[in-house]
C-alpha positions, -999 to +999 in steps of 0.1 A: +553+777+332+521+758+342+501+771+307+533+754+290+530+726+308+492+721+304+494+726+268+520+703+263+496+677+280+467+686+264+490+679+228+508+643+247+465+635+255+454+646+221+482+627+204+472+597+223+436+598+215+444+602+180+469+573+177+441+550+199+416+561+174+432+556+140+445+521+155+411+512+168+389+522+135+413+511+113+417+475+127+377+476+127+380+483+088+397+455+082+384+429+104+348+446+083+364+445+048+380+413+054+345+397+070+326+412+039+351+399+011+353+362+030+312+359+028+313+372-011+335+352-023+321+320-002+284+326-014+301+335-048+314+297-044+286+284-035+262+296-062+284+295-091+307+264-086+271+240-085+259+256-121+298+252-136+289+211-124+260+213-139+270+229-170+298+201-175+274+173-161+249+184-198+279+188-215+291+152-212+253+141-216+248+159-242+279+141-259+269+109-246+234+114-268+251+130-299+273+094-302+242+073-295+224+090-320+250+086-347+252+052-338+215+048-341+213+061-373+237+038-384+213+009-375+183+025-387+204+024-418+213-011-421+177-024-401+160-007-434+186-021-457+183-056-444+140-055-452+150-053-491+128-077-507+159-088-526+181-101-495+146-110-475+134-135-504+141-174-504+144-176-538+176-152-547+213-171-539+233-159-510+259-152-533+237-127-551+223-113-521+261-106-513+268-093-546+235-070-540+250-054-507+284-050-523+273-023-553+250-009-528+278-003-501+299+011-535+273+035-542+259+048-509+301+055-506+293+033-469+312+007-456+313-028-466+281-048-460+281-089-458+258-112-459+259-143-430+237-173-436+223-192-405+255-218-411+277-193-401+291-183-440+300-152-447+298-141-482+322-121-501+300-117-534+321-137-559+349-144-535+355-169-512+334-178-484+346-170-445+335-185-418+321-165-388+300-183-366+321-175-337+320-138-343+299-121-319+284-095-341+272-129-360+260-145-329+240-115-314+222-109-347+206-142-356+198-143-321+173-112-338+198-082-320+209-050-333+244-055-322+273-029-322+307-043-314+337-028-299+365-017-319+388-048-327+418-063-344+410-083-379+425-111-393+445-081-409+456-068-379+433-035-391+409-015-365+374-022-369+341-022-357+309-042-368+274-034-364+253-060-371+214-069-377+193-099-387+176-100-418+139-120-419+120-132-451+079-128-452+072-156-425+096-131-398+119-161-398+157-153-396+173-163-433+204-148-424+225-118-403+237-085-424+277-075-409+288-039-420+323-030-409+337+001-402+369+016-397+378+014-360+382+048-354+345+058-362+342+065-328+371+084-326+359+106-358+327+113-337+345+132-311+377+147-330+364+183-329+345+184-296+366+210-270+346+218-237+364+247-222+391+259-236+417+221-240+386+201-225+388+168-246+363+135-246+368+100-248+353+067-248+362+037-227+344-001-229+336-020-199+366-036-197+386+004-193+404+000-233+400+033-251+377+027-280+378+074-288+406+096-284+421+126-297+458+107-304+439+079-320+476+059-321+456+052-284+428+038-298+452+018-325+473+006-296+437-007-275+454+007-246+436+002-215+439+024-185+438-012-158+471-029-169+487-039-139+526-035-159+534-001-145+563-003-164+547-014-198+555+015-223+521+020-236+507+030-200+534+054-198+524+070-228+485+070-220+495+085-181+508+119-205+480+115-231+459+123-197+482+146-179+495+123-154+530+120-146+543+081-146+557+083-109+524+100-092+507+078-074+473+095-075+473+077-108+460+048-087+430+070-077+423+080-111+421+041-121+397+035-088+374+064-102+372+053-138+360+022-125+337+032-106+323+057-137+323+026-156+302+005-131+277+034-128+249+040-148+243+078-159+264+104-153+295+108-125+318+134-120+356+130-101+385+147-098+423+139-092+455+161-096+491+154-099+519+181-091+506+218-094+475+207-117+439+199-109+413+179-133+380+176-132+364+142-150+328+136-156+318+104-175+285+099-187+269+059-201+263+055-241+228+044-244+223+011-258+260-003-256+285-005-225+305+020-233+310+053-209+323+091-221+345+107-202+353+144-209+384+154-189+390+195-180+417+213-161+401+225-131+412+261-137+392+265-168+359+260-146+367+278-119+383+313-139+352+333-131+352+323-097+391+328-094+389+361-113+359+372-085+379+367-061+411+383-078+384+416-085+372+414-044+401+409-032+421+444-049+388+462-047+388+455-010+422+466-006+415+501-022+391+506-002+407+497+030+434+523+019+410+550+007+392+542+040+423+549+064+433+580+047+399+593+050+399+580+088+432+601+094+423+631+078+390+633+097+405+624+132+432+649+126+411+676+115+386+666+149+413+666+169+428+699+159+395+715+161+395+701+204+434+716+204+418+751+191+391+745+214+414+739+247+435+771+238+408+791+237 
């Protein structure tokens, strides 16, 4: 009886031993693969997420520079137009001098192109004459500025935007201020097939926060502006979806704090908010030469995929190899442990 019995202790001890062993390496495992996946996918985090800011950062620089350039090369433009000798010279009528601009605006297929005189006249070549003294395109200029206004309602209740510049005769005395007026959703045409991530989209806000660019340009028609205190004004509740924010969230009150911040900062700034399940990232970045800012607006998870789909990889990897760990851990403590049982009976 005793060899029975000692057997069947040495088999309750080898049992036990087994069961500590396979609890204790196992848990060490995971507390190991757990450890290792936390620190890859932090330092993963932590490399990756500052180059996806910077990316973005150049992205909305880069923008900023491609609409200051287009806007420069419209005043280039019109600075070289207004040296003709024709509309510099004393001796031709302002009338013809308008008539002058007018076939050259037909031909170049540009926009319309006035002529001011100091008085504040505006000429339409053989039409009637309009006063614009008041008008600050008109003001800037014969102070001797290349001016660019912000889009604005006519007298026709149309979208438009003026850049102006002063015209000099031989002496480099101002004679008189050239206006050319654009459609009001130049800006707007300058951004229309810019995407930055995969539904990324830009647009352009003045000082005062109206939206001067936009994808829906009924926005930009509208000269809604994102700090109307009405929260129940109809047009707000429209430009809180055209930026993915519900109308009842409140972070919306955030998102207004942070544009104006952008718009008080020189440079470039980036901010995020989020309402419900979604996360945004904004990063706003100043026109040169005019008081306007860029903002290009990007659903978080579009920037942080690769990151997300690292961890998603780690995260499975790590857990086939925890199991194809354990099995491995049984089937060597098993076959140890049967060898010390063969061992014992001996």
């Amino acid at each position: 009886m005793k060899p029975q019995k000692n057997n069947h202790n040495q088999r309750s001890m080898l049992t036990t031993i087994k069961t500590k062993l396979l609890v204790l390496i196992g848990i060490l495992i995971i507390i190991s693969f757990n450890i290792i996946t936390f620190i890859t996918i932090n330092t993963t985090k932590k490399v990756l997420l500052p180059q996806i800011q910077d990316h973005i950062m150049n992205e909305a620089k880069h923008l900023a520079e491609k609409i200051n350039f287009r806007l420069q090369e419209q005043c280039i433009y019109l600075e070289t137009l207004a040296r003709m000798p024709r509309l510099a010279s004393t001796n031709i009528t302002d009338k013809n001098k308008a008539r002058t601009l007018e076939q050259i605006s037909k031909r170049a297929s540009m926009p319309a192109c006035y002529f001011c005189d100091t008085k504040g006249n505006l000429y339409i070549a053989d039409k009637k004459i309009i006063k614009v003294s008041n008008k600050t395109s008109y003001k800037e200029s014969l102070k001797g500025k290349t001016y660019i206004s912000t889009p604005y309602k006519n007298a026709l209740e149309n979208l438009t935007m003026d850049i102006s510049v002063p015209i000099y005769d031989a002496n480099k005395k101002i004679l008189g201020v050239l206006i050319a007026e654009y459609d009001g959703l130049e800006l707007s045409n300058y951004i229309k097939d810019t995407v930055i991530a995969y539904t990324g989209f830009p647009y352009i806000l003045d000082k005062t926060g109206t939206i001067i660019a936009h994808p829906k340009k009924e926005f930009v028609n509208r000269q809604s502006n994102f700090f109307k205190e009405d929260e129940k004004d109809a047009e707000l509740k429209e430009l809180r979806k055209a930026i993915g924010q519900n109308e009842k969230d409140d972070d919306f009150e955030n998102l207004k704090q942070s544009i104006r911040k952008a718009l008080d900062t020189n440079g470039t700034s980036v901010f995020s908010y989020s309402f419900l399940d979604n996360s945004f990232i904004e990063v706003a970045s100043k026109i040169k030469n005019t008081e306007w800012t860029v903002f290009v607006r990007i659903p978080r998870h579009e920037l942080t995929g690769k990151v997300d789909k690292l961890r998603t990889v780690l995260i499975t990897s790590s857990v086939s190899l925890l199991f194809i760990s354990l099995v491995v851990l049984f089937v060597i403590v098993t076959s140890i442990l049967k060898a010390l049982k063969n061992n014992s009976e001996l």
